[in-house]
C-alpha positions in Angstrom: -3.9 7.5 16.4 -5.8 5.7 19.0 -9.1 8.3 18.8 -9.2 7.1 15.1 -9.0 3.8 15.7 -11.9 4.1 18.2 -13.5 6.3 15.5 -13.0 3.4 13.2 -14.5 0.7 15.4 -17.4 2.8 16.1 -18.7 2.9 13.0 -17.7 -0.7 12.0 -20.2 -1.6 14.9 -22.8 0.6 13.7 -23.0 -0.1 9.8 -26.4 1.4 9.6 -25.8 4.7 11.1 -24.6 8.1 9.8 -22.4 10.3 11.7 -20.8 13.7 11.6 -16.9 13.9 11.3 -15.7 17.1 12.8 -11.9 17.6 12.1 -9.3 20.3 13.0 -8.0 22.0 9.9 -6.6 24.9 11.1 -5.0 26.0 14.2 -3.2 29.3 15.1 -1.8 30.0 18.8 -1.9 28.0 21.6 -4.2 24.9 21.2 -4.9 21.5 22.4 -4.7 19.5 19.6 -3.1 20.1 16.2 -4.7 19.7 12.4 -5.7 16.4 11.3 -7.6 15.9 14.5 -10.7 13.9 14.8 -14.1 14.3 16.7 -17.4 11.7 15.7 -20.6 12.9 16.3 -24.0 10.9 16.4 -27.4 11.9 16.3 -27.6 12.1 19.6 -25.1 14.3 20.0 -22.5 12.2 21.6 -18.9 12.5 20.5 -15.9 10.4 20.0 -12.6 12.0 20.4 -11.1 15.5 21.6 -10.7 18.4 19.1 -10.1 20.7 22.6 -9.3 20.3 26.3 -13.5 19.6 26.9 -14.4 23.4 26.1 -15.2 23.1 22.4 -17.0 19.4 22.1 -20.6 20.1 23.3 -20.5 23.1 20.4 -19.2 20.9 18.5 -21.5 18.0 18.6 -24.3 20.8 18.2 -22.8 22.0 15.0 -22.8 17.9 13.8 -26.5 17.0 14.8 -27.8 19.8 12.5 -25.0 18.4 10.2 -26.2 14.9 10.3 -29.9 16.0 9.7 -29.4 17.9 6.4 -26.5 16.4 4.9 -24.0 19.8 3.8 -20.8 20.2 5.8 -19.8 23.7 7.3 -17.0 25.4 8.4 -16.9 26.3 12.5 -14.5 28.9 14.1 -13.3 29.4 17.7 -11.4 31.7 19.3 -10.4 30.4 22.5 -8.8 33.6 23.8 -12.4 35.6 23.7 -14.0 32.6 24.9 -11.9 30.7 27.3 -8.6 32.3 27.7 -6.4 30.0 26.0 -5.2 32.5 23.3 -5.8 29.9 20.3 -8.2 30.1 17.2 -9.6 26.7 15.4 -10.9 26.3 12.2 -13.1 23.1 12.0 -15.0 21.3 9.4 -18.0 19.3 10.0 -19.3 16.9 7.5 -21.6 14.3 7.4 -20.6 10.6 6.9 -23.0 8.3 5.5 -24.0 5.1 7.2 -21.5 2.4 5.8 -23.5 -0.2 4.9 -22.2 -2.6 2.6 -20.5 -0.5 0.5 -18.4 1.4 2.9 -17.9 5.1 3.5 -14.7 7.0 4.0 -13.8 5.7 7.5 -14.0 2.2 6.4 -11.9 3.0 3.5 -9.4 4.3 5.9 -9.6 1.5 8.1 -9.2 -0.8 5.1 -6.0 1.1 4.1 -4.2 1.1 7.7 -5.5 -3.1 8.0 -3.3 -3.3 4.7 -0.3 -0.8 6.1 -1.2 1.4 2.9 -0.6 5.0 2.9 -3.4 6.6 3.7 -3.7 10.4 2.8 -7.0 12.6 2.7 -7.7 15.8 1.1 -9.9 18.0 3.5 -11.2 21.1 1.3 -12.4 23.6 4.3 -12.7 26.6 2.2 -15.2 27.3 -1.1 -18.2 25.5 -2.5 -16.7 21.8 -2.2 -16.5 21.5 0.9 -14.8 17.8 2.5 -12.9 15.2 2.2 -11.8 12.8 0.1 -9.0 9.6 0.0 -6.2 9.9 -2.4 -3.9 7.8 -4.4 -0.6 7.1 -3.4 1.1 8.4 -6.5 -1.0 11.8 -7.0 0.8 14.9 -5.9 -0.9 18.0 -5.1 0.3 21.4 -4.7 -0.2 23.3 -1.3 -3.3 25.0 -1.6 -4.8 27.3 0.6 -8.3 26.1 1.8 -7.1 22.7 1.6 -5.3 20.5 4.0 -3.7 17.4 2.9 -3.6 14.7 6.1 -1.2 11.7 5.7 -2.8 9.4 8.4 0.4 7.4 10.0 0.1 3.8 10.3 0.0 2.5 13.8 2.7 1.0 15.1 2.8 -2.4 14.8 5.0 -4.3 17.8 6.8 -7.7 16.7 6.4 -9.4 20.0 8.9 -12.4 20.7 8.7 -14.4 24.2 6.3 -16.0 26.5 7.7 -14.2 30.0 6.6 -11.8 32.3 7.4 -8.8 30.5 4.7 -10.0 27.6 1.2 -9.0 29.3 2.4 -5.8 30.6 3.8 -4.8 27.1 0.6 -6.1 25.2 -1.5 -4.1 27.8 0.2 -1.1 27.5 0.7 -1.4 23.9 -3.3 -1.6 23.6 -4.1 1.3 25.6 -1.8 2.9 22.9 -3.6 1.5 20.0 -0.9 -0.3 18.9 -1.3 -3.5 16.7 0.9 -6.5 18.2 1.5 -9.6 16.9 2.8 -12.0 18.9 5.2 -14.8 18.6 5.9 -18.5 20.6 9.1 -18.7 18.6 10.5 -16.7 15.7 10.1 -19.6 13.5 6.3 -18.1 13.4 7.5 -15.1 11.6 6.5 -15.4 8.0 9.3 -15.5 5.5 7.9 -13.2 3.1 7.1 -10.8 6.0 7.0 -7.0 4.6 8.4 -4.6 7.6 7.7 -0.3 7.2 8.8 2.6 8.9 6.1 2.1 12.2 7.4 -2.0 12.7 9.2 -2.4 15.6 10.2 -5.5 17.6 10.9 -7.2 21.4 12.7 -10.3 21.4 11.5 -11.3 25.2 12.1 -15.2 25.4 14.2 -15.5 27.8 16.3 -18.6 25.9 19.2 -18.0 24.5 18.6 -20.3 21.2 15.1 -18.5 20.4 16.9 -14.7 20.7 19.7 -16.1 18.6 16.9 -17.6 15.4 15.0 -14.4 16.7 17.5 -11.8 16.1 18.7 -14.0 12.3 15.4 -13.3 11.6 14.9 -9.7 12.5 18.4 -8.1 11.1 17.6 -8.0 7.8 14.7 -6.4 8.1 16.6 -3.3 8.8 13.8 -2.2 11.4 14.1 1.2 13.2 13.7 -0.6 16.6 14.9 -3.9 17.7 15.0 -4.8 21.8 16.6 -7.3 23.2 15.4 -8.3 26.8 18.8 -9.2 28.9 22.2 -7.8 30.1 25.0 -6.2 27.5 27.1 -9.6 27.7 24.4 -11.4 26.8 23.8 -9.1 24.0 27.1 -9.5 23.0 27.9 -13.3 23.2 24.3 -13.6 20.8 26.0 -11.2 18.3 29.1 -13.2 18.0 27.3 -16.0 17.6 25.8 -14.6 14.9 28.6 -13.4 12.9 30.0 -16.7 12.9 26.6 -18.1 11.7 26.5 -16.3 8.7 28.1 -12.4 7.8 25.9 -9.9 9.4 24.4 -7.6 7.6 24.1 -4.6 10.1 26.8 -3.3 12.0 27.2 -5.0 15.4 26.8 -1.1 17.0 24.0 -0.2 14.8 22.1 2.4 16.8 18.5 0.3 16.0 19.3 -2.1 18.2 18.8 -1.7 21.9 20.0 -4.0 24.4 19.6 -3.4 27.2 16.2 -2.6 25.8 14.2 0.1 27.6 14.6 3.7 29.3 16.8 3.9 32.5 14.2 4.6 35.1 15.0 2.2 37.7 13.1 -0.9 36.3 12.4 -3.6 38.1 8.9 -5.3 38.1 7.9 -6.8 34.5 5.4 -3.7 34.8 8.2 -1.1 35.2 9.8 -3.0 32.6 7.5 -3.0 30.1 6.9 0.9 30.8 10.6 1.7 29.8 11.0 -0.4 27.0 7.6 1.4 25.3 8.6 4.3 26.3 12.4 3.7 24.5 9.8 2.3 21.7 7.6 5.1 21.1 10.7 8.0 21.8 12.5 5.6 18.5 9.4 6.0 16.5 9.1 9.8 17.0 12.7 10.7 16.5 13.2 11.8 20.1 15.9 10.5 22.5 13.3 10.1 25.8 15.0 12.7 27.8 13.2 14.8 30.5 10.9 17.7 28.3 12.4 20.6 31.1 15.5 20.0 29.4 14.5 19.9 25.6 15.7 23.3 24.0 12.8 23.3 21.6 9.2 23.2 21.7 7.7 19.7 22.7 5.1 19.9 20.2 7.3 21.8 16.9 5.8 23.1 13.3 5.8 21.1 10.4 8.9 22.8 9.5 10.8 22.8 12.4 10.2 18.8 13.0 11.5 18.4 9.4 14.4 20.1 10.0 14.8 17.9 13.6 14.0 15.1 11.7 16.9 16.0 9.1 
């Protein structure tokens, strides 16, 4: 998510300039990245993003200049295994992307949509006389295909910050080299009642006073986020939660398995650094269904098929 972001900037800094947009369609073996992957190329031939582990890019960026300079998109194949021993094969499309100007191009449209937490999904035709991509509706459904590779672009995460402590800089740092979006909060009071939560919202209530977590923790409930942290030991926790149910009736279960408090992984934390380390870590294993565990001792593959992380999922 962050490379598209960066994508994204890119070209919102350089309105007047048109690019190449390589993207991975089609992957089969071992490989580095999987479809849906992005690469920019400029005329120049400097890229933005990774398509391999730094064997493919130079090509790459070859394939994009010539791209840039007469405007049709083509289809490039690699076959790692004769080429670099990596026993992978990569289909990737190369098309040119206009310079945005004032009215836009696809990755501002894409930007726009992810700015508004719309879905955002693309339809990448890699195969026949139409070759590229183009945004879709949210309400049109489309048939697999073969060809044609349908990308649903996730929205970033977007962290719900509460507090003014230690822990804060730390987690915004980390939460930016991540590309996450975080909005921070002096008191929960800042939190706008008609505020619309989704899937990738998630929230730290960090302040460090008991009264703030309590008007915090009102506010965030009925939200019904997937993740909700609470900085501070289980009593704490506990005495807030009582406190709360004589408020007013809660709404979740006091046990509900989206709330975390303690919040973060157990790895010895100590420093507001190490802190903030396990509670994104706890964060982002939340977000991606996964339970944070050492990856020696997951049964399945790290990085499963569409069909198997369905059925994990499930």
């Amino acid at each position: 998510m962050k490379a598209l972001q960066q994508i994204i900037r890119r070209v919102a800094e350089n309105p007047f300039r048109s690019w190449a947009l390589a993207t991975l369609v089609q992957t089969e073996g071992s490989t580095y990245r999987k479809p849906g992957a992005r690469l920019l190329v400029d005329s120049d031939r400097g890229t933005l993003g990774v398509l391999s582990g730094g064997c493919l890019e130079e090509e790459i960026a070859r394939h994009g200049q010539k791209v840039i300079a007469n405007g049709s998109p083509i289809l490039v194949s690699f076959d790692t295994k004769i080429l670099y021993g990596c026993d992978g094969q990569l289909k990737i499309l190369v098309e040119p992307i206009p310079a945005a100007g004032p009215n836009g191009n696809l990755i501002t449209e894409v930007e726009r949509l992810l700015k508004n937490r719309e879905a955002c999904r693309i339809r990448i035709c890699f195969e026949g006389d139409a070759l590229g991509s183009e945004l879709l509706r949210s309400d049109i459904l489309l048939a697999e295909q073969r060809g044609v590779l349908i990308d649903t672009v996730p929205l970033p995460v977007r962290l719900l910050l509460f507090g003014t402590g230690p822990e804060i800089e730390p987690v915004t740092e980390l939460a930016g080299t991540l590309g996450w979006v975080v909005e921070r909060f002096g008191h929960p009071s800042e939190l706008a009642e008609d505020f619309r939560a989704d899937a990738q919202t998630a929230a730290l209530v960090m302040t460090h006073n008991f009264g703030r977590d309590f008007l915090a923790l009102d506010r965030l409930l009925p939200l019904q986020l997937r993740y909700v942290g609470l900085l501070g030991p289980r009593k704490r926790y506990a005495e807030l939660m009582a406190r709360l149910s004589e408020y007013r009736p809660l709404d979740v279960d006091p046990d509900d398995r989206t709330l975390f408090a303690p919040a973060g992984l157990d790895i010895g934390s100590e420093a507001p650094e190490e802190i903030a380390l396990a509670i994104m870590s706890e964060v982002a294993a939340v977000i991606s269904n996964r339970r944070g565990g050492f990856l020696r001792e997951r049964q399945s593959d790290v990085h499963p098929t569409a069909a198997a992380a369905s059925e994990e999922a499930a």
